[in-house]
N, C-alpha and C positions, 0 to 999 in steps of 0.2 A: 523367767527362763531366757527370754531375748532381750534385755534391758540391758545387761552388760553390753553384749555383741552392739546393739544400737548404739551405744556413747562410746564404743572404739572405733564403732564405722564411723561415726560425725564427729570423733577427733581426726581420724587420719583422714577426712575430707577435708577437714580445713586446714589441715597439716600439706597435704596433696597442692595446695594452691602456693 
C-alpha cells in the first residue's frame, strides 16, 4: 500500500539533488 509512495519519494530525492 506504501511501496509505490516509497520509490517515488526515493526517486524524486535523488532527482532533488
Amino acid at each position: 500500500m506504501g511501496r509505490g509512495k516509497i520509490e517515488i519519494k526515493r526517486i524524486e530525492n535523488s532527482s532533488n539533488r
